[in-house]
N, C-alpha and C positions, 0 to 999 in steps of 0.2 A: 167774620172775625168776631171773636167771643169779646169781649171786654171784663175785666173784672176789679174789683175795688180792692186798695190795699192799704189799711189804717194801724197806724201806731198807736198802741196802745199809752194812754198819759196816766202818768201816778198819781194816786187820790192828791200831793199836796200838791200840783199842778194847778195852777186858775187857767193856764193859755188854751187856746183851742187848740182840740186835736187837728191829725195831720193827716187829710183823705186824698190820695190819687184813682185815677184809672187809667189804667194798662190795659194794653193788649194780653188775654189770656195766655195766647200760645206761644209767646217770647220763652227763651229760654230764662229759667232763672237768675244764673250765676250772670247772664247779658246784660239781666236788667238790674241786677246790683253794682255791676260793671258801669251800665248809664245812670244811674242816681249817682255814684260815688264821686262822677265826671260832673253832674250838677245840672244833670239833664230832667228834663221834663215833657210826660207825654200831652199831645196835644191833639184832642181827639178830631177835631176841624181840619187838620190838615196831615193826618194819619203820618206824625212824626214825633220823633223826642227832639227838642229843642235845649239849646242853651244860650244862654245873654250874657257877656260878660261885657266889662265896663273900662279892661285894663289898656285896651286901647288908646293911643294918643287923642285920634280923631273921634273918640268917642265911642258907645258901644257898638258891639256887631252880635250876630248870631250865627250859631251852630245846629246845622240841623243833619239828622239821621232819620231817613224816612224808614219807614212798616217795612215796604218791597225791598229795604235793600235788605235785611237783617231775614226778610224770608229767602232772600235770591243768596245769603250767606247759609242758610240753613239754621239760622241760631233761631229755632224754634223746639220746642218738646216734642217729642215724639218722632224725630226726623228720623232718616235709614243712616247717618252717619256713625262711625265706630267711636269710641273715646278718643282715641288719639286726634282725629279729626276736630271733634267738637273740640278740644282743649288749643288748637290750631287756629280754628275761626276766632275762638273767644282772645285767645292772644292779636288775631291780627285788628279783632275790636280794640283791643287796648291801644294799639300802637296807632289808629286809625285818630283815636283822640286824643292821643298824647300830640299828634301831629297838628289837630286844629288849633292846638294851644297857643 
């Protein structure tokens, strides 16, 4: 598995520190904007995206999406899947975290 870094560019009148993650290379795109936008994050120790959220009664919990499942879904670059297909998985991602919520 490739890893690769992906930082946001900050405007000259910015003082905050910029924004570095690393990802797995071969995630599909459109997946991984699909997991950031959910509030996920990759986590290179335990080959998953994770989320912590706090809206719980009991307190926080966590959301995790491992590496294997998103390669065993095919949301990867380069896969043998048709368009229709890839636009199928990436919907049933959505729905997959709309559900954790």
């Amino acid at each position: 598995m490739d890893i690769q870094r992906i930082g946001r560019t900050i405007e000259k009148w910015s003082s905050g520190p910029s924004e570095i993650s690393y990802t797995p290379k071969d995630i599909d795109p459109e997946g991984l904007k699909i997991l950031r936008e959910a509030g996920f994050v990759w986590d290179s120790r335990s080959l998953a995206f994770h989320r912590i959220r706090t809206s719980r009664q009991d307190g926080s919990y966590r959301s995790t999406i491992e590496y294997g499942f998103l390669r065993e879904q095919k949301l990867l670059v380069h896969t043998t899947l048709r368009e229709d297909e890839r636009v199928g998985q990436l919907q049933r991602l959505r729905i997959l975290i709309q559900s954790m919520e």
